[in-house]
N, C-alpha and C positions, 0 to 999 in steps of 0.2 A: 944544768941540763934544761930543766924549767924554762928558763934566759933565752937558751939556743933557741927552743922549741918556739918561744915566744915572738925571736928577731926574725925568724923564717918565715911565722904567720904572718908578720906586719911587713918582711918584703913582699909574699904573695899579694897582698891587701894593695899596696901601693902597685904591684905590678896590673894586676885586676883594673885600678882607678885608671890607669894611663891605657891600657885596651881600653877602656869602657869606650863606643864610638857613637856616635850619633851622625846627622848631614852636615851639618855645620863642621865637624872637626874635621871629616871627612875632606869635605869642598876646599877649608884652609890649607890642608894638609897637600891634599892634589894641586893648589895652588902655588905651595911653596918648592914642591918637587917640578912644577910648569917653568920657574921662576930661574931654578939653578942650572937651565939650561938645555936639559935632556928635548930629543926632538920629541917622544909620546911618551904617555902615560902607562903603564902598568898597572892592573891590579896588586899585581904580588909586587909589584916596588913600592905600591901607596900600600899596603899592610906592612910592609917591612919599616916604612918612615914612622909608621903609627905605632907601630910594636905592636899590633895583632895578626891575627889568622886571616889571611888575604879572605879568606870565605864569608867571613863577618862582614868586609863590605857591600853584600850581597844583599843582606839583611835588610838595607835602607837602598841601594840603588840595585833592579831587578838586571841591569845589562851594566858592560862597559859602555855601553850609548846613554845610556841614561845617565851612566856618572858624567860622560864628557858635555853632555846637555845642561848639567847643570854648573859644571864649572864654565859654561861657556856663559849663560844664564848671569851670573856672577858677573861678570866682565860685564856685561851688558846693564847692569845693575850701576854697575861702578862707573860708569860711560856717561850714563845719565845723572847721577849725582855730581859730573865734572859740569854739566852745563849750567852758569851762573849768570849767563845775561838775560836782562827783561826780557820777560814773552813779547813785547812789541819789536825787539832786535830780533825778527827771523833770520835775518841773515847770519848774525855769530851765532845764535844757538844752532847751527847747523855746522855752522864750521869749528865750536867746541865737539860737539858730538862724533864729528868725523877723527878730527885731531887725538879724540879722548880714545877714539876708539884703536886708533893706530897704535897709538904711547903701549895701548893694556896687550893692543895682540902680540909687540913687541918683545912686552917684558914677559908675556908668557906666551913663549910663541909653540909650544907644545897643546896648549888651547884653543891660541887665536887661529891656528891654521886648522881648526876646523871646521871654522866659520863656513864653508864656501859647500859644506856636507851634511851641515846638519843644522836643523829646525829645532828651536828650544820650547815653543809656546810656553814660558814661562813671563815669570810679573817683569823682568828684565826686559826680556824681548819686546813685550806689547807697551812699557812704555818706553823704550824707545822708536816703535813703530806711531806711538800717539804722538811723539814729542813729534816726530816729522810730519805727519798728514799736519797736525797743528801749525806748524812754521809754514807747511807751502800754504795753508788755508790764509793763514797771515798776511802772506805774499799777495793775495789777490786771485790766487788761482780758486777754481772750481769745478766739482765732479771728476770728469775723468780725468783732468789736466791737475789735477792735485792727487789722486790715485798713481799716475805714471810719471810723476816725477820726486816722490816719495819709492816709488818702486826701481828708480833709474838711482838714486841716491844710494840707498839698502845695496843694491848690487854692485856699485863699485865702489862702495866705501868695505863691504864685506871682503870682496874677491881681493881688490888690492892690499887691505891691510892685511888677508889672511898671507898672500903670494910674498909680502914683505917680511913678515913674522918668518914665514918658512926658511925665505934666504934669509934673514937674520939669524935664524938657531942654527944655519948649517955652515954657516960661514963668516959673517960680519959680530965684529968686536965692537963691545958699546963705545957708542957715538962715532963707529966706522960707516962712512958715507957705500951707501949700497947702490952700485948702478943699473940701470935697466937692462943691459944688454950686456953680456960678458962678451966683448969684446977686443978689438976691432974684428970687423966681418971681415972673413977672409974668403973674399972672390973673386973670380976675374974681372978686372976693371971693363976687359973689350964687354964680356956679355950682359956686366951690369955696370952700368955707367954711373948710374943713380946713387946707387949703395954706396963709388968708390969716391963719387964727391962728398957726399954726405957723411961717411964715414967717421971722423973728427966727433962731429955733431950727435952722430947717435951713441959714441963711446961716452961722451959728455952726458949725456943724461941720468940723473938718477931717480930711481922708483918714489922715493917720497914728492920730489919737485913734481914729478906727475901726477901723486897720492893727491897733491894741493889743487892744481890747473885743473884735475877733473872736477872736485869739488866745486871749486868757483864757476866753472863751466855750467854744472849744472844749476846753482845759482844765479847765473845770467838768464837761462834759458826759460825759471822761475820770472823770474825781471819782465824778457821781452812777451811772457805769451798773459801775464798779468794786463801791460801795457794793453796789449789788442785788445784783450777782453773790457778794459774801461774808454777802449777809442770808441 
């Protein structure tokens, strides 16, 4: 009897150690349920993964905004530790940072698609905001022209990889090529002429090949207004 009493308190003990939650197991934990696919998050599905009382996540994060801020925060963390080229290579650490960033909204696309709604001000966020003002400053740009092309980067490197993530958790099978336009358009050729030549071409495109061209795009535009600024 002793025995029983005794195996019962030390499953309690061991059930107790594995609730015990803090942010860290938390953020893992919301991580790995981001990971296996689901398009959002839950509270009561991250208490369930955890083995505790969905309420207790409350305790360390005051909203579901605040938990999804900081699992986005996380990515963003993780984005910047992929960047490994010299600070004198602005140009690839900009293009790891973007690339880093797609790969994570990807693989957690339950996360990454919330990029384009929500503001982390966290250590994630600002240094990836530093790492970019730092690379256009590299570039040759200055003030405003290093402000607005740091802020033209942030914006389509967020909106796209979040828009990719989304279609990837609702639809695309890893390493299935996801296209820009679910297509072909289907319109009158007489009233749009345009569309019905183009057609081919626009089925042809996919959202990453674009994710890149814009990237470099705005890399050039760093390029040409550098250039003026030293003519």
């Amino acid at each position: 009897m002793a025995t029983a009493t005794g195996s019962a308190r030390g499953r309690e003990a061991r059930g107790s150690t594995r609730a015990r939650l803090d942010r860290e197991s938390i953020i893992a934990a919301g991580l790995e349920l981001a990971a296996s696919g689901t398009s959002s998050i839950s509270v009561r599905e991250l208490g369930t993964h955890l083995g505790a009382d969905p309420t207790a996540i409350y305790r360390h994060f005051r909203s579901k905004e605040h938990l999804m801020q900081a699992l986005l925060d996380e990515l963003s963390s993780r984005t910047v530790a992929a960047v490994t080229a010299d600070r004198a290579d602005w140009r690839e650490r900009l293009r790891q940072l973007a690339q880093a960033t797609l790969a994570l909204y990807v693989e957690y696309p339950a996360v990454g698609a919330e990029a384009v709604v929500l503001t982390t001000h966290g250590p994630g966020e600002l240094d990836a905001i530093e790492l970019m003002l730092e690379a256009f400053s590299s570039a040759g740009l200055s003030g405003d022209d290093v402000v607005r092309h740091y802020a033209l980067l942030a914006s389509h490197v967020l909106s796209s990889a979040a828009g990719i993530a989304r279609a990837h958790g609702q639809r695309a099978a890893p390493g299935e090529a996801s296209p820009w336009f679910d297509g072909p358009i289907l319109a009158d050729p007489r009233k749009y002429p345009l569309i019905h030549a183009f057609n081919t071409q626009i089925a042809d495109l996919e959202d990453r090949e674009l994710f890149t061209m814009g990237v470099e795009s705005i890399i050039q535009s760093a390029e040409q207004g550098a250039a003026r600024d030293s003519a």
